[in-house]
N, C-alpha and C positions, 0 to 999 in steps of 0.2 A: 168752026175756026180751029186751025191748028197751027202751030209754031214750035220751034227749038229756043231754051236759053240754056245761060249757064248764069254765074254769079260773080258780079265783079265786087272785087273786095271791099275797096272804097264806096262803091255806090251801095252794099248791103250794112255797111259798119253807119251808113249816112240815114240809109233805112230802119234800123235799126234805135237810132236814135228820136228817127219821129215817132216813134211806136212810143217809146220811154217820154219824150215828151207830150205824147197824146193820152197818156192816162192821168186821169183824175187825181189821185194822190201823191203822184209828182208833182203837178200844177201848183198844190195846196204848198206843199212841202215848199217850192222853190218862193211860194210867196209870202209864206210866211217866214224866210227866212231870210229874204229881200226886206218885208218888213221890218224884221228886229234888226239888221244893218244899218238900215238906214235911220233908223229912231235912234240908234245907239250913234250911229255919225252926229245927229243933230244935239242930243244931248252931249256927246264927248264937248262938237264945235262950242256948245252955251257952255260948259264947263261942270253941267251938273252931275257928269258923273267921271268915274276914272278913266283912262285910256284900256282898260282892260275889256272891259265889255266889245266898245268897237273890237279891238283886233280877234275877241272869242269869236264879235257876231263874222267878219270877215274869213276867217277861217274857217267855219264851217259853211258859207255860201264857196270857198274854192275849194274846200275836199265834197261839197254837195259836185260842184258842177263836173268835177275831174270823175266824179265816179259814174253821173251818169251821160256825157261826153264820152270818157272813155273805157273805163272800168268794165261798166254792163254792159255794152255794147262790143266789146272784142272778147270777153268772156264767151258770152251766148255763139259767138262766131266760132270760136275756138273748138265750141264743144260741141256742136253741129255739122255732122259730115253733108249735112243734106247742101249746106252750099260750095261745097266744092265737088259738087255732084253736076251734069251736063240731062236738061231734060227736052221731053218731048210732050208740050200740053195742047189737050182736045177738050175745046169748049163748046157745051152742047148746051140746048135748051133746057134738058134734063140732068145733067152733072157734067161734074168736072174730071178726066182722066190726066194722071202724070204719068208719065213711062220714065222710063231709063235701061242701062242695061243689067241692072239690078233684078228690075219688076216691075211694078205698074200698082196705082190705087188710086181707086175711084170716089169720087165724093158726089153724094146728092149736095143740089142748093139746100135742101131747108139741113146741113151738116152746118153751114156758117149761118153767124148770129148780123155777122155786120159786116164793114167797111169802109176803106178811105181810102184815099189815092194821096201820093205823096211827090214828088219830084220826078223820081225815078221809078217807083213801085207800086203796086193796086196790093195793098194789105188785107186778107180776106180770117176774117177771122172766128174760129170754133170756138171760142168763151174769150171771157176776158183777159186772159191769160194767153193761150193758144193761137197760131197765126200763122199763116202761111204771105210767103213773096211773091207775087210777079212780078219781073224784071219787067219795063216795058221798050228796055233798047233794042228787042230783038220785035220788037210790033211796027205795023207802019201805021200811019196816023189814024189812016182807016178802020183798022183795027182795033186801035184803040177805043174809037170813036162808039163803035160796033160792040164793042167791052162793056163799056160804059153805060151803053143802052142795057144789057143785061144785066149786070151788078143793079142798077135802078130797078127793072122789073121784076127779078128775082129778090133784090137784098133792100131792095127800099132805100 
């Protein structure tokens, strides 16, 4: 299977974001902090505590969501020449090659640990941390399809 992309801004800053929400420590974070909101809404409402608490707890769920909405997600963009870079990928049964007019690197399957699909993107990822995009506006459905079948057999 071979294909060209490139990166569109909005659908990688959107990518980008599922990533940030698909990690575990975020999750916790956003709920626990959902949590103390709303305990502190129910207590302010009964009166048993100051008005201060709620607007602490509210302020830190809107500098929580602003940072990772936008913050880490145009940050990591920003610093990243690889998406506004134009490629050429070859997916084989045995690894994966990107080209460009750069160079070219090749990856075996057992290089990724996992992955997900997301709206726009197949997120293939080297550690927990580390992560590569497939756009898949430049796939046809087929493609996809036929993608998908691999990521299962290879990535589980």
């Amino acid at each position: 299977m071979r294909f060209d992309f490139s990166y569109n801004k909005e659908k990688t800053l959107q990518g980008l974001r599922y990533h940030f929400f698909s990690r575990n420590e975020i999750r916790v974070m956003i709920l626990l902090v959902n949590a103390f909101a709303i305990i502190a809404a129910i207590l302010f409402y009964t009166k048993k505590i100051r008005p201060e608490p709620f607007f602490m707890g509210s302020c830190i769920w809107i500098v929580l969501m602003i940072s990772i909405w936008f913050i880490l997600p145009y940050s990591i963009y920003k610093k990243s020449s690889t998406f506004k870079d134009s490629f050429t990928i070859f997916i084989s049964e045995s690894e994966i090659r990107l080209d460009n007019d750069r160079g070219y690197v090749e990856w075996q399957w057992s290089a990724f640990t996992r992955y997900f699909e997301s709206p726009h993107f197949f997120h293939l990822y080297f550690d927990e941390k580390s992560f590569f995009l497939i756009p898949k506006e430049t796939m046809t459905e087929e493609m996809k399809h036929d993608f998908r079948g691999v990521l299962k057999s290879k990535l589980g």
